[in-house]
PABA-224446 format. One record per residue: x, y, z of N, C-alpha, C, O in turn; residue number from 1; chain; residue in three letters. Coordinates in pm, 1 decimal. Atoms other than C-alpha are relative to their C-alpha. Example, Ala and Ser with C-alpha at 12.3 -4.5 7.8 and 13.67 -1.06 7.14 Angstrom:
<nodes>
+----------+----------+----------+----------+----------+----------+----------+----------+----------+----------+----------+----------+-----+-------+------+
!     n.xx !     n.yy !     n.zz !    ca.xx !    ca.yy !    ca.zz !     c.xx !     c.yy !     c.zz !     o.xx !     o.yy !     o.zz !  nr ! kette ! rest !
+----------+----------+----------+----------+----------+----------+----------+----------+----------+----------+----------+----------+-----+-------+------+
!     89.0 !   -119.0 !      0.0 !   1230.0 !   -450.0 !    780.0 !     90.0 !    120.0 !      0.0 !    193.6 !    118.1 !     66.5 !   1 !     A !  ALA !
!    -82.0 !   -119.0 !     -6.0 !   1367.0 !   -106.0 !    714.0 !    -77.0 !    109.0 !     73.0 !    -26.1 !    219.8 !     89.9 !   2 !     A !  SER !
+----------+----------+----------+----------+----------+----------+----------+----------+----------+----------+----------+----------+-----+-------+------+
</nodes>
This chain:
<nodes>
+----------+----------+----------+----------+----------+----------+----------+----------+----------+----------+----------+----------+-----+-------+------+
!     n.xx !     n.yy !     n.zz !    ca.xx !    ca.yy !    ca.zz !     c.xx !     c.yy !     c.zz !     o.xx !     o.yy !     o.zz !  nr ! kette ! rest !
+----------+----------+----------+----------+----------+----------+----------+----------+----------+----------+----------+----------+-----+-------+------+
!     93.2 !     86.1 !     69.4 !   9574.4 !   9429.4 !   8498.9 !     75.8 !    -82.4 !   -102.0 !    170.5 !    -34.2 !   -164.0 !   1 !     A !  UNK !
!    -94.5 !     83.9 !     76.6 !   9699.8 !   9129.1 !   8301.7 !    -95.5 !     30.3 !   -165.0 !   -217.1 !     13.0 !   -173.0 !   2 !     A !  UNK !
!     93.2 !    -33.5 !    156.1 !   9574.3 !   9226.5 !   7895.7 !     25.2 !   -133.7 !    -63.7 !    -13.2 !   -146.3 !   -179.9 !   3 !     A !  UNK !
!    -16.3 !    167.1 !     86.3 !   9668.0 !   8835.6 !   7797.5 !   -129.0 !   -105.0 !     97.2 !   -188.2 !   -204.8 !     56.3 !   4 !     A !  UNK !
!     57.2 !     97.4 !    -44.4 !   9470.3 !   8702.7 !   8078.3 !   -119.2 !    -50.2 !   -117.5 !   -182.1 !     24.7 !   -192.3 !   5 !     A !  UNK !
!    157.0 !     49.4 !     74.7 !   9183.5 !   8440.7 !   7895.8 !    -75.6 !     51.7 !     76.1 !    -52.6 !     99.2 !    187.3 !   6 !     A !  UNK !
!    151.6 !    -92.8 !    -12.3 !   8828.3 !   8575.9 !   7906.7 !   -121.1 !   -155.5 !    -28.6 !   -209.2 !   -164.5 !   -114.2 !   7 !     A !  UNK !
!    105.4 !     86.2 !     53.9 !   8638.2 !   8240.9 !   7919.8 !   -175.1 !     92.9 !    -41.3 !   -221.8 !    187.4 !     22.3 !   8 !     A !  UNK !
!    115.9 !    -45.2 !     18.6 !   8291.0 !   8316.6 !   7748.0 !    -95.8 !    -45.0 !     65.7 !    -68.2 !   -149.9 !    123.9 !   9 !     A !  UNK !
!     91.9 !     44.2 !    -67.8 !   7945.3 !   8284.8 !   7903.7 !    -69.8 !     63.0 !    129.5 !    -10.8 !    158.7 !    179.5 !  10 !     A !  UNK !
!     45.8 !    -39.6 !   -163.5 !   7778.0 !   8368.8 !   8222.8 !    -30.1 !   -136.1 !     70.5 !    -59.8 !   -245.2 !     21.7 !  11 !     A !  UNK !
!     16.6 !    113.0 !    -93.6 !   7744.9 !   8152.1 !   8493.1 !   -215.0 !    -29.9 !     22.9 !   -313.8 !     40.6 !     43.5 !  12 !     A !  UNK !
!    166.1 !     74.8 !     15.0 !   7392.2 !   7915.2 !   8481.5 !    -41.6 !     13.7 !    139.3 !      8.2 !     66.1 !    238.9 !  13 !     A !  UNK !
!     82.3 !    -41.0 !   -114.2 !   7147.8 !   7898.0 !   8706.6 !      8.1 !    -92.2 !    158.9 !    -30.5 !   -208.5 !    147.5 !  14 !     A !  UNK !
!     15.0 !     81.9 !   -118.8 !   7166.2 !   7747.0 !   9063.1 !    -13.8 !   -119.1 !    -20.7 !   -111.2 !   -129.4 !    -95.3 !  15 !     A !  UNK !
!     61.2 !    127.2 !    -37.1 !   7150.8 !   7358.2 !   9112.3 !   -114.3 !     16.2 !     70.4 !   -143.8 !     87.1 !    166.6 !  16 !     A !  UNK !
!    119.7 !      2.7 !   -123.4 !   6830.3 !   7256.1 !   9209.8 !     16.1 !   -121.7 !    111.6 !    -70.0 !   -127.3 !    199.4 !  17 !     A !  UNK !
!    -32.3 !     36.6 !   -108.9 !   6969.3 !   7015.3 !   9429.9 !     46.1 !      9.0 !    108.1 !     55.1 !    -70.3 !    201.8 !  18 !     A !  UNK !
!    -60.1 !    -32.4 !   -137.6 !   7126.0 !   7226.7 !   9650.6 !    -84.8 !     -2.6 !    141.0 !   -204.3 !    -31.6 !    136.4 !  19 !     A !  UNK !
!     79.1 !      1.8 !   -107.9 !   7025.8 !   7253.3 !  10025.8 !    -38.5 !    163.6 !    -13.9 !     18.1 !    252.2 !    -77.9 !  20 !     A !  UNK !
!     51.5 !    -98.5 !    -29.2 !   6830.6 !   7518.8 !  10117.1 !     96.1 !    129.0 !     38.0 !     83.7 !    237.3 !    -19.2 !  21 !     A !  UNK !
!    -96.1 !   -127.1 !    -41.8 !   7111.2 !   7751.8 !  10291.2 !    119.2 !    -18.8 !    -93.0 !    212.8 !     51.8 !    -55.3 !  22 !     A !  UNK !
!    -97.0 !     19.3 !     81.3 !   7351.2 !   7653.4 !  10024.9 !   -119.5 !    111.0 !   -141.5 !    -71.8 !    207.8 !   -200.6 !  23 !     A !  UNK !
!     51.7 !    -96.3 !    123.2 !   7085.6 !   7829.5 !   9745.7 !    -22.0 !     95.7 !     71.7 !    -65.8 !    174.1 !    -12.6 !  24 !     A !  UNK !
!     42.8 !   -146.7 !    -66.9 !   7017.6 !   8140.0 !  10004.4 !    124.8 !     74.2 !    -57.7 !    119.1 !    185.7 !   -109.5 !  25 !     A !  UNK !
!   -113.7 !    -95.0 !    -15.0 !   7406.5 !   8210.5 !   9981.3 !    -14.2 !    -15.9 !   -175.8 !     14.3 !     95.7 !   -219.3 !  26 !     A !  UNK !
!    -13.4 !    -34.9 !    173.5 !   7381.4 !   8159.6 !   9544.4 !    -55.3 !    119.2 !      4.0 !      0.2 !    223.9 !    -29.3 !  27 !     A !  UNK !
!     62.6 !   -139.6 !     62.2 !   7102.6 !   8400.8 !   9545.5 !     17.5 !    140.4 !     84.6 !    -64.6 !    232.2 !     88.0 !  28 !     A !  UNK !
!    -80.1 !   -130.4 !    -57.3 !   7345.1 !   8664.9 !   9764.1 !    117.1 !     -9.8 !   -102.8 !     93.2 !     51.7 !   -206.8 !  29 !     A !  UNK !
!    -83.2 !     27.4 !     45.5 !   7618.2 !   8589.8 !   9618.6 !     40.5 !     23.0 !   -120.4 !    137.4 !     94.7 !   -145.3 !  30 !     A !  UNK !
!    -18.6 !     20.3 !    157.9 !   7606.3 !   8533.4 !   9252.5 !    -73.7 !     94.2 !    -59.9 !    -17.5 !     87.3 !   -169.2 !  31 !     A !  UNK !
!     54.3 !   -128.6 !     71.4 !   7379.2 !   8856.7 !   9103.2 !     75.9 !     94.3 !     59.7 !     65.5 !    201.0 !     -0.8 !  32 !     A !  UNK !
!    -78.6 !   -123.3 !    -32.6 !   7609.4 !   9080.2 !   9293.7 !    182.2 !     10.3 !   -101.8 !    247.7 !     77.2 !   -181.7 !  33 !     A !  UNK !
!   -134.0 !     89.5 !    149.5 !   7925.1 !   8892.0 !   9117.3 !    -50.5 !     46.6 !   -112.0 !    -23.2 !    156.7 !   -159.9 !  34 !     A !  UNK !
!     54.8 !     13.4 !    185.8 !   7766.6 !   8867.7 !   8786.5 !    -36.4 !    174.4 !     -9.9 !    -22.4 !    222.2 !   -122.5 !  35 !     A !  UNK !
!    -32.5 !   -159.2 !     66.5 !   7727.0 !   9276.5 !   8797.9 !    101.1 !     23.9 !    -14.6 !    147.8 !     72.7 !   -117.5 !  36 !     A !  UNK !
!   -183.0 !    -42.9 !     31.0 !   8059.3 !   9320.6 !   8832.2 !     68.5 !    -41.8 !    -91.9 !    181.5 !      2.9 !   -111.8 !  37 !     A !  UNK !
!    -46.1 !    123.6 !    107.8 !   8121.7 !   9065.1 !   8561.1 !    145.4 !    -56.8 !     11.4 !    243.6 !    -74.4 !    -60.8 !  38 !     A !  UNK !
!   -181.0 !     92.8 !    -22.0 !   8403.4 !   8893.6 !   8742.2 !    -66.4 !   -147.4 !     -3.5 !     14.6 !   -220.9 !     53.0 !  39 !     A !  UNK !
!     43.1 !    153.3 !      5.8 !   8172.6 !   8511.6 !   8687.8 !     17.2 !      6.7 !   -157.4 !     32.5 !    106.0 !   -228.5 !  40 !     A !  UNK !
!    -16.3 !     23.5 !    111.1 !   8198.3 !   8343.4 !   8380.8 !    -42.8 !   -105.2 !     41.6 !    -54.7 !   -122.5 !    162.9 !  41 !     A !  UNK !
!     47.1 !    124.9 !     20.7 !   8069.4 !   8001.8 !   8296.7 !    138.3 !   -101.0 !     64.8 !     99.3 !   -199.6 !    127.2 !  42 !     A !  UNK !
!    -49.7 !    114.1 !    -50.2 !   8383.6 !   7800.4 !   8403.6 !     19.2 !     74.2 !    143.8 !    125.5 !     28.2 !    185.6 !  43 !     A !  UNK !
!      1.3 !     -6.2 !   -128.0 !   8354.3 !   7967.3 !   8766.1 !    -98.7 !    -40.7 !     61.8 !   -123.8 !     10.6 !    170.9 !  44 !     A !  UNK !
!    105.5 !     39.1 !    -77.9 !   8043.5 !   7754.8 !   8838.3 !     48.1 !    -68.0 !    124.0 !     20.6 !    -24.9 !    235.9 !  45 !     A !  UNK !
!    -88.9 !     80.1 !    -91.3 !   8253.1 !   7498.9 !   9032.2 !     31.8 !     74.1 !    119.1 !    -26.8 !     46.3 !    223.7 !  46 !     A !  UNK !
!    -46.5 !    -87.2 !   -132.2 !   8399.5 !   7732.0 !   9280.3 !   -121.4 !     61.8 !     99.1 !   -152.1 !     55.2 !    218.1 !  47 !     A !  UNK !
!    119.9 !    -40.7 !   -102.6 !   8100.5 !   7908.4 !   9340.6 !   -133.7 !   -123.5 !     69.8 !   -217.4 !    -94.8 !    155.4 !  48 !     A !  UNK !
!     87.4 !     67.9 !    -41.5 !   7893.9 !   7602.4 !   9393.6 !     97.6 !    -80.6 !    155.3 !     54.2 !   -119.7 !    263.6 !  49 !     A !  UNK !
!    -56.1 !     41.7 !   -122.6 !   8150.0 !   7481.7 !   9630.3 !     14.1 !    120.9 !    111.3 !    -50.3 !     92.0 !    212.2 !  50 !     A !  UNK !
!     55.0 !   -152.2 !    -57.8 !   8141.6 !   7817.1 !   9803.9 !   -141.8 !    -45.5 !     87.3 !   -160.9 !    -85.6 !    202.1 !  51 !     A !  UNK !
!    157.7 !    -23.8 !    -42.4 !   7758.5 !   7822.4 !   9821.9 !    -25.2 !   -156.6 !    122.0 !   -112.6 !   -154.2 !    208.7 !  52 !     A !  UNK !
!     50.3 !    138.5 !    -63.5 !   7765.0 !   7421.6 !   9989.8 !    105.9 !    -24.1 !    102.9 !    109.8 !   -126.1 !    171.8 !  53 !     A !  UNK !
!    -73.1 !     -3.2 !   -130.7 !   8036.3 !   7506.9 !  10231.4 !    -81.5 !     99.5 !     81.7 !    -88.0 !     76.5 !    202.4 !  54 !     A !  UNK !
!     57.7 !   -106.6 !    -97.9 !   7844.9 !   7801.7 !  10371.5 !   -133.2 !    -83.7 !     31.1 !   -166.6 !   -102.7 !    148.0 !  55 !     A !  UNK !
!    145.8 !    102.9 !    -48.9 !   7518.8 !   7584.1 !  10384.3 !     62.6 !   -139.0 !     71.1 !    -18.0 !   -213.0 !    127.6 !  56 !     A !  UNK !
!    -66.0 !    104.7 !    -95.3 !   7744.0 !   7315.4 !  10549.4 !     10.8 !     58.4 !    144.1 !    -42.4 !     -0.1 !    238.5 !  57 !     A !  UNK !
!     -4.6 !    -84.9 !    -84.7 !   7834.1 !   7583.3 !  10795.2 !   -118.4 !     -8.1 !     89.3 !   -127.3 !    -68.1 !    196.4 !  58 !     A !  UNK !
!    136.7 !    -50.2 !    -42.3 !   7481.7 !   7702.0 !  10859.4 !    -55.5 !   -137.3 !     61.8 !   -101.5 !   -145.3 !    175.7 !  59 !     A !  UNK !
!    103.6 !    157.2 !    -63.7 !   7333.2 !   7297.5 !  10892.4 !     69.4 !    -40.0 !    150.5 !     10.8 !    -94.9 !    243.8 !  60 !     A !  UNK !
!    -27.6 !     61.0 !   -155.0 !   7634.5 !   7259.7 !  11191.9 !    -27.7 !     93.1 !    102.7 !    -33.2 !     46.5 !    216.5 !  61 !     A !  UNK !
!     75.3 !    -67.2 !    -92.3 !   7511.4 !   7549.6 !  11370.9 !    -97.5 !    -13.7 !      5.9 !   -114.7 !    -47.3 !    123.0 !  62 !     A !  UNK !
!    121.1 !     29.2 !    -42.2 !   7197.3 !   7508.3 !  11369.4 !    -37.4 !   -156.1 !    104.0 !   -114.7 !   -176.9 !    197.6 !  63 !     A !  UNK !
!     45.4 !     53.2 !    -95.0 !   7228.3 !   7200.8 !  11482.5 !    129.8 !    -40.4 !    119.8 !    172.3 !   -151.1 !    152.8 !  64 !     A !  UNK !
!    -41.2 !    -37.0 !   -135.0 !   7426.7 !   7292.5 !  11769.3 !    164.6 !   -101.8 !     -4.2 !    196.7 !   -142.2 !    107.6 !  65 !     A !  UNK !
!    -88.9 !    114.6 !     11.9 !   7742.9 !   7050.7 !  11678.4 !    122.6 !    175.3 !     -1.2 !     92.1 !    291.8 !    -26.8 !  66 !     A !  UNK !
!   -120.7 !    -86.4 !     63.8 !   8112.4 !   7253.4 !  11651.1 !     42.3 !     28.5 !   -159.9 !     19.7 !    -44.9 !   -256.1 !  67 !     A !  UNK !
!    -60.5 !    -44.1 !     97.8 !   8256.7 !   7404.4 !  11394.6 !    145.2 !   -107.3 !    -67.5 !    206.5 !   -186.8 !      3.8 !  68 !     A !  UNK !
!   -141.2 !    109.9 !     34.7 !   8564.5 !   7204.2 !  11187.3 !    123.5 !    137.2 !    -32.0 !     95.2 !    220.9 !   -117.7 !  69 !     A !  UNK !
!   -125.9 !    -80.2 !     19.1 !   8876.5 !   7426.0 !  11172.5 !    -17.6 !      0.9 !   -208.7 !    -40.9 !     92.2 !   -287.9 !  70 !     A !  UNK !
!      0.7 !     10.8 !    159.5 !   8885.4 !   7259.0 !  10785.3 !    -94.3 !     57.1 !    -69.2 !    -59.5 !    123.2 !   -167.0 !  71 !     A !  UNK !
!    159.2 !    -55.2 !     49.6 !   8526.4 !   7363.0 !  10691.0 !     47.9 !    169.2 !      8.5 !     28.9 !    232.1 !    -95.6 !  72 !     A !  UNK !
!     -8.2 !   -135.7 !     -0.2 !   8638.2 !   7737.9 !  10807.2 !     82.9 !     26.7 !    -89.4 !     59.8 !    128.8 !   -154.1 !  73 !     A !  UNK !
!   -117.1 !    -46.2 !     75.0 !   8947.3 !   7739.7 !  10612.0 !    -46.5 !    -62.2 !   -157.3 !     43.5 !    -62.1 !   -241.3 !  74 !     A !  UNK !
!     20.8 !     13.0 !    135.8 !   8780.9 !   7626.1 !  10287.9 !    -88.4 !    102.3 !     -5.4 !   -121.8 !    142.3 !   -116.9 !  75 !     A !  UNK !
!    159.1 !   -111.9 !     40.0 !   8489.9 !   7889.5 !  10336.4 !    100.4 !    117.4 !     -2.9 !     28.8 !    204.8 !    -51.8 !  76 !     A !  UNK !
!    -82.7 !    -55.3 !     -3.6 !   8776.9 !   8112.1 !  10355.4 !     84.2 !     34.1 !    -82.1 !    130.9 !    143.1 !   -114.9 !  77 !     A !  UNK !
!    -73.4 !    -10.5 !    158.6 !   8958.6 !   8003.4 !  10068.4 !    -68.0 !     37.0 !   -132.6 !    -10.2 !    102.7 !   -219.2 !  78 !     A !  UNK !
!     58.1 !    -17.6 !     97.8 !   8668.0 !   7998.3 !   9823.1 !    -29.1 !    170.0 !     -2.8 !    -21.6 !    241.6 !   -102.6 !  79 !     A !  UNK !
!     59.9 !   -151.6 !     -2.6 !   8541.5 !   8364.9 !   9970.6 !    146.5 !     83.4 !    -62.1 !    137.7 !    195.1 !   -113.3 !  80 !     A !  UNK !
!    -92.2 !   -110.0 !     11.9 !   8875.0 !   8505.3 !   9906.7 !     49.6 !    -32.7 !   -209.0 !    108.4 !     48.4 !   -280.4 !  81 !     A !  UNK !
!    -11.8 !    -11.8 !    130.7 !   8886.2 !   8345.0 !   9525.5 !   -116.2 !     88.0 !    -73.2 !    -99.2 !    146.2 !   -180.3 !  82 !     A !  UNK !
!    114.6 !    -48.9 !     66.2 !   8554.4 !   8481.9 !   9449.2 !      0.9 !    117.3 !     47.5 !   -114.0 !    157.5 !     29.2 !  83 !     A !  UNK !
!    -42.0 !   -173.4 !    -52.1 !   8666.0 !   8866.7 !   9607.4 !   -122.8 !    -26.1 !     94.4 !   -229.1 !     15.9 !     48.7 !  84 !     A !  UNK !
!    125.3 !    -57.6 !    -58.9 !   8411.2 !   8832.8 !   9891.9 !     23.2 !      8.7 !    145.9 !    -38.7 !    -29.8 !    245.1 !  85 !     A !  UNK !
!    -49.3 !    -20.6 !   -118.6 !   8622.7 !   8942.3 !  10129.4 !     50.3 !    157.9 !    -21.5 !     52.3 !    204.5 !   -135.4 !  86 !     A !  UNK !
!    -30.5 !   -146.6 !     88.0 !   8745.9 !   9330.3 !  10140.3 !    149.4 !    -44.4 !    -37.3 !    175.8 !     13.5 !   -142.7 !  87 !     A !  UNK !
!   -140.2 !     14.1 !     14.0 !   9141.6 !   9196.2 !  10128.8 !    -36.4 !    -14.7 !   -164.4 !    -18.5 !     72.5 !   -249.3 !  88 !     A !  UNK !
!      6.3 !     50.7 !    134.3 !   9039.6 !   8988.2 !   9808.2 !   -106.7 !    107.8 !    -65.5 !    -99.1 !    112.9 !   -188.2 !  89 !     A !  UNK !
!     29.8 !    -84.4 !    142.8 !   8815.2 !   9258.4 !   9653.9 !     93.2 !    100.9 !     13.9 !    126.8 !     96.1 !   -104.4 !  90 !     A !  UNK !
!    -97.4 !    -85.1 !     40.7 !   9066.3 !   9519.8 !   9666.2 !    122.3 !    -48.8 !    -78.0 !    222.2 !     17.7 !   -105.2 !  91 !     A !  UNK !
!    -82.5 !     49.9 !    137.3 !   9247.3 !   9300.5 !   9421.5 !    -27.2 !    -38.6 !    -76.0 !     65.0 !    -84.9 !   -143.1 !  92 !     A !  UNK !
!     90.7 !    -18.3 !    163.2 !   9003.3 !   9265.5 !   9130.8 !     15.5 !     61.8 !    -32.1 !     44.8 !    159.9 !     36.3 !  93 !     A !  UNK !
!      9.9 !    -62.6 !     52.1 !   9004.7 !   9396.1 !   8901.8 !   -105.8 !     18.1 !   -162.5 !    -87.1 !    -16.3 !   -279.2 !  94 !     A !  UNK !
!    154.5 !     16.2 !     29.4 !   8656.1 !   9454.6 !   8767.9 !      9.2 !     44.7 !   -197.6 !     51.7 !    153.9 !   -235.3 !  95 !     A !  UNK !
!    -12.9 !    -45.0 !    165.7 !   8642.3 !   9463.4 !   8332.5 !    -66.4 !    136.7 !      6.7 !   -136.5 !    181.0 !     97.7 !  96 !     A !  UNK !
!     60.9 !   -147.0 !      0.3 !   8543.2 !   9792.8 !   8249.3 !    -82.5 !     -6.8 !   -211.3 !    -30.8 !    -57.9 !   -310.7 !  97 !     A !  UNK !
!     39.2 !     25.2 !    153.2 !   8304.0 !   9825.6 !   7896.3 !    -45.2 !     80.6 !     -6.4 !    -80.6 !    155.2 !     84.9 !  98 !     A !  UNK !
!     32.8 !   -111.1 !     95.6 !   8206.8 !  10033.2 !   7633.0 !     30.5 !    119.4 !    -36.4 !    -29.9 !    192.1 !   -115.2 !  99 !     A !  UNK !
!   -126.3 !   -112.3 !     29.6 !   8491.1 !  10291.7 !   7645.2 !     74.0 !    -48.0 !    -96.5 !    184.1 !     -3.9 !    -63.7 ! 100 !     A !  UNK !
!    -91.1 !     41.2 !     25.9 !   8672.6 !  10143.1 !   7426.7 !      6.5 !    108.2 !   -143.3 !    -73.6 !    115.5 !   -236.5 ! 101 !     A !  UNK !
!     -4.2 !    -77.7 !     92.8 !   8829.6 !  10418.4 !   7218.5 !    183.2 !    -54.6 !    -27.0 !    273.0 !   -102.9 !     41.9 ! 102 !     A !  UNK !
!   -131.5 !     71.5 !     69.9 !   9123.1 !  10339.7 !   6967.9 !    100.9 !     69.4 !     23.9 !    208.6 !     41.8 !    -29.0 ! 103 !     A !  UNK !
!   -152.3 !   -128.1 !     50.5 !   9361.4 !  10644.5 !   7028.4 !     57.2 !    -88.3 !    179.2 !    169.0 !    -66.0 !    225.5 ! 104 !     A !  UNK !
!    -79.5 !     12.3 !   -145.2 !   9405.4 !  10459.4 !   7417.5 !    120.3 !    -89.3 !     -9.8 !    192.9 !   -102.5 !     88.7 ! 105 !     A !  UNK !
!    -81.7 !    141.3 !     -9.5 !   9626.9 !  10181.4 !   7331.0 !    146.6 !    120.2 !    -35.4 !    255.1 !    103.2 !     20.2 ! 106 !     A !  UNK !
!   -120.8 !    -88.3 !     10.0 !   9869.6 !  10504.0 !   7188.0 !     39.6 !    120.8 !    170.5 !    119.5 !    213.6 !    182.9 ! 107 !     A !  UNK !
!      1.3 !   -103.6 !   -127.5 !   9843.1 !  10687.9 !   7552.2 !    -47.6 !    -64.5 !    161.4 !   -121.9 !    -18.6 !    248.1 ! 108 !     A !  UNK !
!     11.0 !     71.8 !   -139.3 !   9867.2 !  10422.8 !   7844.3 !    158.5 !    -14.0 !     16.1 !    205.9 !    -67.7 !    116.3 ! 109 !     A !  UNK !
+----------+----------+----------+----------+----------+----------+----------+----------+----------+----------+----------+----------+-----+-------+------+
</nodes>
């Protein structure tokens, strides 16, 4: 665990309401499961909104019956694996841990 990494403050806001429809299905999977774990913060809206509007990009070319883009897979790919929502990338979070915080640990790590 890095103990210098920054800790931007905040929680991440609420959904665009402009998103498409299968782009807000994957926020409201997505983002309350995150936000328990408290790996979101307010400057990870970006990612996750690009996230949430590649997978609803996804979903609009299947449905309507068109191919897939090689590029489109490999960004839904890239964002899932920044946001741990893959098992590779969550077995390398490392999730804050709170309200232990006792003073004698910093003498016994």
């Amino acid at each position: 665990m890095n103990d210098r990494e920054p800790l931007p403050a905040g929680r991440i806001g609420a959904c665009p309401d402009w998103f498409p429809a299968d782009a807000r299905l994957e926020w409201d999977r997505i983002v309350p499961e995150l936000d328990r774990l408290g790996v979101l913060t307010n400057v990870d809206a970006a990612t996750v909104e690009a996230h949430c509007l590649t997978y609803g990009e996804i979903v609009a070319t299947v449905k309507a019956g068109q191919p897939l883009r090689a590029a489109l897979l490999g960004q839904m790919r890239a964002y899932a694996a920044e946001l741990g929502l893959t098992p590779a990338a969550r077995a390398k979070l490392v999730v804050p841990q709170g309200g232990d915080d006792d003073p004698a640990d910093e003498f016994f790590q």
